[in-house]
C-alpha positions as CSV (number, residue, x, y, z in Angstrom):
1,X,0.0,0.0,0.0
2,X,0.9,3.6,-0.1
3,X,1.5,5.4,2.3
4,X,2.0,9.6,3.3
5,X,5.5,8.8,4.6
6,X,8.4,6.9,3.3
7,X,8.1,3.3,5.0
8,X,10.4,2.1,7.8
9,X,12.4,-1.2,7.4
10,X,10.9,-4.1,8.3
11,X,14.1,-4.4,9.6
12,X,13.9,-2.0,12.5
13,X,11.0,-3.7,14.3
14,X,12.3,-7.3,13.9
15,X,15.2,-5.7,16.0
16,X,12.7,-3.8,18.8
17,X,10.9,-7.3,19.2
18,X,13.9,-8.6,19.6
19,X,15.2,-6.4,22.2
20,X,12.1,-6.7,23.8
21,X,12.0,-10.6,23.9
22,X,15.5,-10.8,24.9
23,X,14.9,-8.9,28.1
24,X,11.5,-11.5,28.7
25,X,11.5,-14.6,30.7
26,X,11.5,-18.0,28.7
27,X,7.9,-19.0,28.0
28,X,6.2,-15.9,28.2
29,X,3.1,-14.1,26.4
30,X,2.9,-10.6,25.8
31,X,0.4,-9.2,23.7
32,X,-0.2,-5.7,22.3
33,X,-3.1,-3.7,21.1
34,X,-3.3,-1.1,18.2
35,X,-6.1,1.8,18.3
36,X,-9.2,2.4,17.0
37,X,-10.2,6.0,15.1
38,X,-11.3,8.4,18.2
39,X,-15.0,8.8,17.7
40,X,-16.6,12.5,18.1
41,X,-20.0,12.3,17.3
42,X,-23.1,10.2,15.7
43,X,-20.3,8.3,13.5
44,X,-18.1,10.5,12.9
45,X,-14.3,10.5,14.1
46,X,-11.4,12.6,15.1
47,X,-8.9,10.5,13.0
48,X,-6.6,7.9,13.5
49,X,-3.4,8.0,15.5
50,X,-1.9,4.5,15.9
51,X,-0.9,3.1,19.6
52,X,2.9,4.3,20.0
53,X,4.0,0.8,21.7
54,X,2.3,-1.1,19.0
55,X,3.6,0.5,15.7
56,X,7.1,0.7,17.4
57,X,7.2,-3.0,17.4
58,X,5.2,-3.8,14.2
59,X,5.1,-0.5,11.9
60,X,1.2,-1.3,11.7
61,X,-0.5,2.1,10.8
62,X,-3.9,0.7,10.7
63,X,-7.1,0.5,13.3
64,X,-7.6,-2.9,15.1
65,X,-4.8,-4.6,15.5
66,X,-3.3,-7.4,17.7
67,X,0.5,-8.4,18.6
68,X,1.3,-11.7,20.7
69,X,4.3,-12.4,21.2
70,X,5.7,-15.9,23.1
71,X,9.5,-16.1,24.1
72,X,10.9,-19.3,22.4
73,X,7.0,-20.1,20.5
74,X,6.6,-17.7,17.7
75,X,5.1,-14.3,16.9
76,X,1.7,-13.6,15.5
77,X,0.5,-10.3,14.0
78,X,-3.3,-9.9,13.6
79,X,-5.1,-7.2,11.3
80,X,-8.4,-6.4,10.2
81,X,-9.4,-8.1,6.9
82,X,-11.2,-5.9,4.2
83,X,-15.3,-6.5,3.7
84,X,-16.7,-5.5,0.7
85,X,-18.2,-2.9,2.5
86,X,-15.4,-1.5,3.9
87,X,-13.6,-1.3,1.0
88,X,-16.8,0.6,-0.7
89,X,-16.3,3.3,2.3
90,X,-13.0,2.7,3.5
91,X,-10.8,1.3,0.6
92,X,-8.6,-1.8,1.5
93,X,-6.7,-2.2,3.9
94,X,-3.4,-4.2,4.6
95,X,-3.9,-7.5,2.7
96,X,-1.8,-10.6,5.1
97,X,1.3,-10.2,2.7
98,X,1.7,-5.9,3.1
99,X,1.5,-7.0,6.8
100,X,4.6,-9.1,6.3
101,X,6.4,-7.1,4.7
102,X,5.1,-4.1,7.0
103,X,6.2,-5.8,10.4
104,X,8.8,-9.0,9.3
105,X,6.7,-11.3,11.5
106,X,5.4,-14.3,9.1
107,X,2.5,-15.2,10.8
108,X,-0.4,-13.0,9.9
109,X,-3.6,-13.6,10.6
110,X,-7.4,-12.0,10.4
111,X,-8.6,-10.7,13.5
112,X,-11.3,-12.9,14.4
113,X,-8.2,-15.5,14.8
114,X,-7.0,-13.6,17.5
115,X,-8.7,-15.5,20.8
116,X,-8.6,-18.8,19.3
117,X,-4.7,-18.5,19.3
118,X,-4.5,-16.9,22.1
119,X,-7.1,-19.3,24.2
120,X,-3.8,-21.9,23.1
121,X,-1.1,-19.6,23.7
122,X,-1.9,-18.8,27.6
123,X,-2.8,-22.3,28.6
124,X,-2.2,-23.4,31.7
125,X,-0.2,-19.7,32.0
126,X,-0.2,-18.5,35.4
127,X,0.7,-14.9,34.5
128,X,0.4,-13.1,30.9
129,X,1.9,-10.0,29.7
130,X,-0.5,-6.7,28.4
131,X,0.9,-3.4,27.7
132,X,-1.5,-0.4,29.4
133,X,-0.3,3.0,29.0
134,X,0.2,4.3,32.6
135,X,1.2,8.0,31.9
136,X,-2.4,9.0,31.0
137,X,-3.3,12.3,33.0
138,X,-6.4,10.9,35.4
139,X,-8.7,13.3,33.1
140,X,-8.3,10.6,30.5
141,X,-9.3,7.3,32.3
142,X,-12.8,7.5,31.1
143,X,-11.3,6.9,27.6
144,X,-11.5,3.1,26.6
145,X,-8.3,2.5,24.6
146,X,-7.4,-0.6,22.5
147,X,-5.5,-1.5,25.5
148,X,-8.3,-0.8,27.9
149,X,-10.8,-3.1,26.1
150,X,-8.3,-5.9,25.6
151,X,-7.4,-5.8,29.5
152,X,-11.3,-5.8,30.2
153,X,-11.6,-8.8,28.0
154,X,-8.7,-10.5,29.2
155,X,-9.3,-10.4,32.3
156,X,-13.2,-11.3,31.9
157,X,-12.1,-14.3,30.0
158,X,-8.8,-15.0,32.1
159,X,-9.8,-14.2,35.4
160,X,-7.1,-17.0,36.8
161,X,-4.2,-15.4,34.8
162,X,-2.1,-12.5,36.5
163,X,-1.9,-9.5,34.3
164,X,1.4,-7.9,34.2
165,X,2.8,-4.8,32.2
166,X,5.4,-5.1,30.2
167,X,6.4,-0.9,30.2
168,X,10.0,-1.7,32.4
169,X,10.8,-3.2,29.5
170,X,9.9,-1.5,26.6
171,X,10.0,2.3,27.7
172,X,13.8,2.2,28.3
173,X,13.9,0.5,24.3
174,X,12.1,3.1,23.4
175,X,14.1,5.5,24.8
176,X,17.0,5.2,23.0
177,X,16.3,5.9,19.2
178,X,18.0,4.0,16.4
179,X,19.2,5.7,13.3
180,X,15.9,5.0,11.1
181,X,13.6,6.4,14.3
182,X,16.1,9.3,14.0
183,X,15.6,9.7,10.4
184,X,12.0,10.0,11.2
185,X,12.5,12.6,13.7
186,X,14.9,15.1,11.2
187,X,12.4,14.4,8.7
188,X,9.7,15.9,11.1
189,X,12.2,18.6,12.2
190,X,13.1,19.5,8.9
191,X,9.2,20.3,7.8
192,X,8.9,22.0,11.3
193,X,11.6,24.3,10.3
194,X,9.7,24.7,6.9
195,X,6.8,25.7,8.6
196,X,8.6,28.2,10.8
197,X,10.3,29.8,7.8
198,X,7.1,30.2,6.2
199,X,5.3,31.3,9.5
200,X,7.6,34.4,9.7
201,X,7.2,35.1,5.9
202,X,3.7,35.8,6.4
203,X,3.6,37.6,10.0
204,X,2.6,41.0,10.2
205,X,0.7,43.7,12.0
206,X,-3.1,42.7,11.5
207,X,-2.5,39.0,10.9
208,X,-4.8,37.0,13.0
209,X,-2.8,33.8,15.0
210,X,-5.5,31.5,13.3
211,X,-3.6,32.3,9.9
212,X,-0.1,31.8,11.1
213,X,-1.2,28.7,12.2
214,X,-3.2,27.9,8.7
215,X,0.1,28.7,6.8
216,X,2.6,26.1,9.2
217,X,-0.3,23.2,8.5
218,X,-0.4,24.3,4.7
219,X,3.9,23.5,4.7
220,X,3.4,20.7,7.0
221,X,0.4,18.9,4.7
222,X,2.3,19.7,1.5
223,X,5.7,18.0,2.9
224,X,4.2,14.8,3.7
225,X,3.5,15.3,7.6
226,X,-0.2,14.2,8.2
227,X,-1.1,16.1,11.2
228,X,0.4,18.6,13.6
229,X,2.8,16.5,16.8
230,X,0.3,18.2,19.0
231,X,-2.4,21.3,19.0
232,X,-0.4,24.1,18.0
233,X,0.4,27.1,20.3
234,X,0.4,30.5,18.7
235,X,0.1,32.9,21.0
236,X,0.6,36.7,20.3
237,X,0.7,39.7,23.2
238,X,-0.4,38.6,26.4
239,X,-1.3,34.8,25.3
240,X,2.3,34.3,25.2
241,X,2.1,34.0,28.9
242,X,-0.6,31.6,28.7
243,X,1.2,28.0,28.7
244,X,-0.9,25.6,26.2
245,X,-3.1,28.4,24.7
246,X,-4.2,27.3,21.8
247,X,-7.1,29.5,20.7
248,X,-5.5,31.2,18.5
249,X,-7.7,33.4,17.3
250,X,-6.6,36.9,18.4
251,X,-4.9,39.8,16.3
252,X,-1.6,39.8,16.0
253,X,-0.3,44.0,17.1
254,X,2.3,45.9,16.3
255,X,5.4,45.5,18.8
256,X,4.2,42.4,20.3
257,X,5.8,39.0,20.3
258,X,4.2,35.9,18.8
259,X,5.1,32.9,20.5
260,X,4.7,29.6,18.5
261,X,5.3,26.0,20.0
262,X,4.7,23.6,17.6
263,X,5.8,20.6,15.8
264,X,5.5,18.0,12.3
265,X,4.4,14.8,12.6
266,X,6.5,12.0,10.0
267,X,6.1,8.3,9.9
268,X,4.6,8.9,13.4
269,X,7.8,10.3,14.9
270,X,7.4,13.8,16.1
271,X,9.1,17.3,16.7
272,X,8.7,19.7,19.0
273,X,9.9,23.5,18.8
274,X,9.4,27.0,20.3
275,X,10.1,30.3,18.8
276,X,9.3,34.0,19.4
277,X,9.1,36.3,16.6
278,X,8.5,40.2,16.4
279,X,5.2,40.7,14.7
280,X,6.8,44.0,13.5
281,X,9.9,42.7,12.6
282,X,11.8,44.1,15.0
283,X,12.3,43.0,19.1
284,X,11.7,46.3,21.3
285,X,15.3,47.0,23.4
286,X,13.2,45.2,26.4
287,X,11.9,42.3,24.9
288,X,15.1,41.6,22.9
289,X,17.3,42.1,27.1
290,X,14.4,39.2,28.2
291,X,14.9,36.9,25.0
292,X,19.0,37.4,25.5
293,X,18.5,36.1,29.1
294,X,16.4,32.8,28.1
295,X,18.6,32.2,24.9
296,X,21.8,32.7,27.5
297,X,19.6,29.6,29.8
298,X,18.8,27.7,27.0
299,X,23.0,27.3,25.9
300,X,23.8,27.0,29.2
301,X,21.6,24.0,29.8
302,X,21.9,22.7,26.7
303,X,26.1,22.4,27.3
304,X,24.7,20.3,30.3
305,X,23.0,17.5,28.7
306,X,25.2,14.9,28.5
307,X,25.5,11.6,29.7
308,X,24.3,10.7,33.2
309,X,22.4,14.0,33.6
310,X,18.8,13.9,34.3
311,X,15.5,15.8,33.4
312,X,15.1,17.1,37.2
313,X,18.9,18.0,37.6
314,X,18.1,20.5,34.2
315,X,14.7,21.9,36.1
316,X,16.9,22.7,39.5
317,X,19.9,24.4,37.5
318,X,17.1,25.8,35.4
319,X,15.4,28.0,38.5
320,X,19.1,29.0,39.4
321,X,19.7,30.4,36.2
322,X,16.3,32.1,35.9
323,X,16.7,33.6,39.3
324,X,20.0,35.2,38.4
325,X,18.4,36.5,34.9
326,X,15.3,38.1,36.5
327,X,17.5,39.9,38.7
328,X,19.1,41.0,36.1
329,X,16.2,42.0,34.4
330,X,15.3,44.1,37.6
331,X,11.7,42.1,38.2
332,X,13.0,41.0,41.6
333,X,16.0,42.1,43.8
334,X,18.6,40.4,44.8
335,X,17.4,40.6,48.4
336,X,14.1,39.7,47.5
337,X,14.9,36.3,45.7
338,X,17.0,35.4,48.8
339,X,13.7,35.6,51.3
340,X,11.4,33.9,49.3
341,X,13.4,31.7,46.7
342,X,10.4,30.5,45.2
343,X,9.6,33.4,43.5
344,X,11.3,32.3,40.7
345,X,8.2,29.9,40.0
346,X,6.6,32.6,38.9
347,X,8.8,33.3,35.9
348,X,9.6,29.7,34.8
349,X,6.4,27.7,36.0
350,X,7.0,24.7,33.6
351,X,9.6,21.9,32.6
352,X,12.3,22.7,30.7
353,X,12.8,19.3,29.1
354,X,11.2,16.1,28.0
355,X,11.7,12.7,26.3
356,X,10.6,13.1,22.4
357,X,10.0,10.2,20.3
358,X,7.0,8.5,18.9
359,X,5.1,10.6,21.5
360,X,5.3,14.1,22.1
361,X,5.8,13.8,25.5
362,X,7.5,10.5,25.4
363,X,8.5,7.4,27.6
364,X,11.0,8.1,30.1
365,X,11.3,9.1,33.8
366,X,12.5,12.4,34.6
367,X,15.1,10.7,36.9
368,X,16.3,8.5,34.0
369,X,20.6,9.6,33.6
370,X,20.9,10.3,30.3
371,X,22.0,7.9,27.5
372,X,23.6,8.1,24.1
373,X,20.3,7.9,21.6
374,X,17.9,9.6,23.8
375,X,16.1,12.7,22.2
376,X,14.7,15.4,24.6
377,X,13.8,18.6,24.3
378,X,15.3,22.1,25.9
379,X,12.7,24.5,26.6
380,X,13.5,27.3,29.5
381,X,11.5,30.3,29.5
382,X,10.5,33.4,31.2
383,X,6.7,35.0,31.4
384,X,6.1,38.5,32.6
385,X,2.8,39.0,32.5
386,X,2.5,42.2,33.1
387,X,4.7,43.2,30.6
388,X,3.3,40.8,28.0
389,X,6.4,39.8,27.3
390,X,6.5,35.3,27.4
391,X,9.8,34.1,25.8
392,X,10.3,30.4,25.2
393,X,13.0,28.8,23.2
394,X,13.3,25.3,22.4
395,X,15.2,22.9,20.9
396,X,15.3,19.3,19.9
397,X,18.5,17.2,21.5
398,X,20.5,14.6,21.0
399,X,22.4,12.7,23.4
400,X,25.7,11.1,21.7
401,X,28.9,9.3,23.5
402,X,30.5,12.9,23.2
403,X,28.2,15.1,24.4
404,X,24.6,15.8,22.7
405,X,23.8,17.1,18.8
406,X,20.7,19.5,18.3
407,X,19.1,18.4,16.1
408,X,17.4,22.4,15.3
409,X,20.9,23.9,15.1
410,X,20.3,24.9,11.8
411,X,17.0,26.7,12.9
412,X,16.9,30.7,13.2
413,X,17.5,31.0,17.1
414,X,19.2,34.0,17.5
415,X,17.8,37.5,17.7
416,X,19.1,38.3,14.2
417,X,18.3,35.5,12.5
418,X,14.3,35.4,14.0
419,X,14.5,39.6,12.8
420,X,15.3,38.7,9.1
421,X,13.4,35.2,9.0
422,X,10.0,37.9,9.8
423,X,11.5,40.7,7.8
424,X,12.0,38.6,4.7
C-alpha cells in the first residue's frame, strides 16, 4: 500500500521485538493492542493515530490490530481483513502479505483469529503480559483505549491469569532511538523548520494567530507530515504567557511577540519547537534584554546535557539560572529572591525538558541519567505578565557518547536570525 511517509524497514521492528524478547523470561506471552479511530459524534471520528508501543514493534498504521508475542513459541501479528463494505467506504486495507512485509513477522492472521490462538497460547499460564499506558493524565481514564478493552476482556475471560505490564521493558527501548527512528524525527524537524520559515514570511501587523497557524499546517500537509505532533500554540501579546493556549484566534499588534510552540508529525515520529518572533519585525530594546537572558539559559543547559544528567537536575539548575536572569532584568531584587526563593516559580512555571519520540511527551522518567540515543527537548522560558512579554525557546537534543547534537541547530534561534526570518 501507499503510504503519506516513506516506509520504515521491516528491519527496525524485527530488531525492537527482539530487544524486547530478549529482556523477557522463557515462556512468556505478551500481547499488544493497536487503536481504533477516536469517535466524536453520531459516526463521525477525530482520525486515526496508531498506539505508540504497538507501531514501534510492528510499523502497523492501521485501526484494530493485535501483537502476541511468546518467548521461544513464535510471533503472530493480527489485522483487520477488508469487507466489501469497507472497501466501498473505506478502501482496502493491509492484505496478510503488506502485513509481512510491513512488520517481518510471518504469521499474519485476520482478526477474528486472535482468541482462538491466544485461548492456546496462555494455557495453563499463570501470568500473561499486556501493555496499558500508565502516563495518561487521570482526566483521560474514562477513555476506553485498544489496550483498555483488551485488558477488560482479558481479564473477563482469564480471570485466573495474572496481568502484568510489560512498560519496564519496553519504555527504556524506546528510549533510546536508532538511526531509522532518528531519520524520522529530522524528517519531522526538517518540515517543522519549513513551517517556521514560512510562518515568519507571512507575519505582520493585522494578521490573526489562526492564519499563522493555517500557513505552518499548509507546509506541514504539503511535505508529507499528516497532522500537527500536538495542538499548535500560537500565542501573540499577552497569550504568550498563557502555557498551552491554543485558541488562536486573536490579532496579531504591532510590537508584540508571537510565541509559537509547535511541531510536524512523519512516519509517526514527532518534533517539538518554540520560537518567538516580532510581529513587526523588529524586538523592542526590552523584549530583545528578556529573550537574551532565556537564549543565554537555553545554551547554558543545553552544554549540560550529557550523559548521566537527568531531566530534574536540568529543572533545579534551570530555577538558578532564571533567578540570576530576573534579577538581572530588575523584576525581583537580589534581596528579595533570597527571602522567598520560590519566587522564581513565577517566571519559569514549567519543565524545561522532555523525552521526544513516537510521543510528544515521550516514555521516560524524569530521573532516568541520560544515554547516548535519547532525544529530549530544551525549553527554558520566562513569562512576565505584566509586561506581556513570554519568551520560550526550544530545541530538539541529542544525546551522543560525546556530548549531545541539536538536532534544530540549523533553525533561526538568534535574535538576528528570528529579525530577518520575519522581515524577509
Amino acid at each position: 500500500m501507499n503510504a503519506r511517509y516513506e516506509r520504515i524497514s521491516s528491519d527496525v521492528f524485527t530488531l525492537h521485538r527482539k530487544q524486547y524478547l530478549e529482556q523477557m523470561p522463557e515462556g512468556s506471552v505478551s500481547v499488544f493492542a493497536g487503536n481504533d479511530p477516536l469517535p466524536s459524534n453520531a459516526d463521525g471520528t477525530y482520525g486515526f493515530i496508531q498506539n505508540s508501543t504497538f507501531f514501534y514493534l510492528t510499523g502497523i498504521d492501521q485501526e484494530g490490530g493485535f501483537l502476541l508475542l511468546v518467548k521461544g513459541g513464535g510471533e503472530w501479528l493480527f489485522v483487520k481483513e477488508t469487507s466489501g463494505l469497507i472497501r466501498i467506504w473505506d478502501g482496502d486495507k493491509l492484505s496478510q502479505d503488506e502485513a509481512r512485509a510491513v512488520s517481518g513477522i510471518q504469521q499474519v492472521h485476520w482478526l477474528e483469529e486472535f482468541w482462538t490462538i491466544l485461548d492456546r497460547e496462555v494455557k495453563e499460564k499463570s501470568e500473561v503480559y499486556l501493555h496499558r499506558d500508565t502516563t495518561q493524565l487521570d482526566r483521560f481514564r474514562s477513555f476506553r483505549s485498544g489496550e483498555k478493552w483488551l485488558a477488560d476482556r482479558f481479564q473477563d475471560k482469564y480471570p485466573q491469569i495474572e496481568m502484568r505490564n510489560p512498560e519496564k521493558v519496553i519504555h527504556p527501548l524506546r528510549l533510546i532511538k536508532s538511526e531509522s527512528e532518528l531519520a524520522c524525527m529530522k524528517k519531522a524537524i526538517d518540515i517543522t523548520h519549513k513551517g517556521l520559515v514560512r510562518a515568519a514570511r507571512f507575519l505582520a501587523p493585522g494578521k490573526y494567530e489562526f492564519e499563522v497557524e493555517a500557513e505552518i499546517a499548509h507546509e506541514f500537509t504539503m511535505n508529507r507530515s499528516r497532522f500537527h505532533a500536538f495542538l499548535p500554540i500560537v500565542a501573540s501579546g499577552p497569550n504568550s504567557c498563557v502555557l498551552h493556549y491554543v485558541d488562536n484566534n486573536r490579532r496579531c499588534e504591532e510590537g508584540e511577540l508571537l510565541l509559537i510552540d509547535f511541531g510536524a508529525e512523519y512516519g509517526n515520529y514527532k518534533a517539538d519547537m518554540t520560537r518567538v518572533l516580532p510581529v513587526s519585525g523588529k524586538f523592542t530594546d526590552r523584549q530583545a534584554e528578556v529573550y537574551s537572558s532565556v537564549l543565554h539559559i537555553m545554551k547554558t543547559l543545553k552544554a549540560q546535557m550529557v550523559i548521566g544528567n537527568t531531566v530534574l537536575n536540568l529543572k533545579k539548575e534551570a530555577l538558578h539560572l532564571v533567578g540570576e536572569e530576573i534579577v538581572k532584568l530588575g523584576l525581583v531584587s537580589a534581596a528579595e529572591l533570597k527571602n522567598t526563593p520560590e519566587i522564581v516559580n513565577q517566571y519559569l512555571p514549567h519543565g524545561v525538558s522532555h523525552s521526544l519520540g513516537i510521543d510528544v511527551h515521550d516514555v521516560g522518567d524524569r530521573s532516568t541519567p541520560f544515554a547516548p540515543g535519547m532525544v529530549l527537548t530544551l525549553e527554558p522560558g520566562i513569562y512576565i505578565r505584566e509586561e506581556a512579554i513570554g519568551i520560550r525557546l526550544e530545541n530538539d537534543i541529542l544525546i551522543t557518547e560525546s556530548g549531545n547534537t541539536d538536532l534544530m541547530a540549523h533553525v533561526p534561534l538568534e535574535i538576528d536570525e528570528i529579525e530577518r526570518a520575519v522581515r524577509n
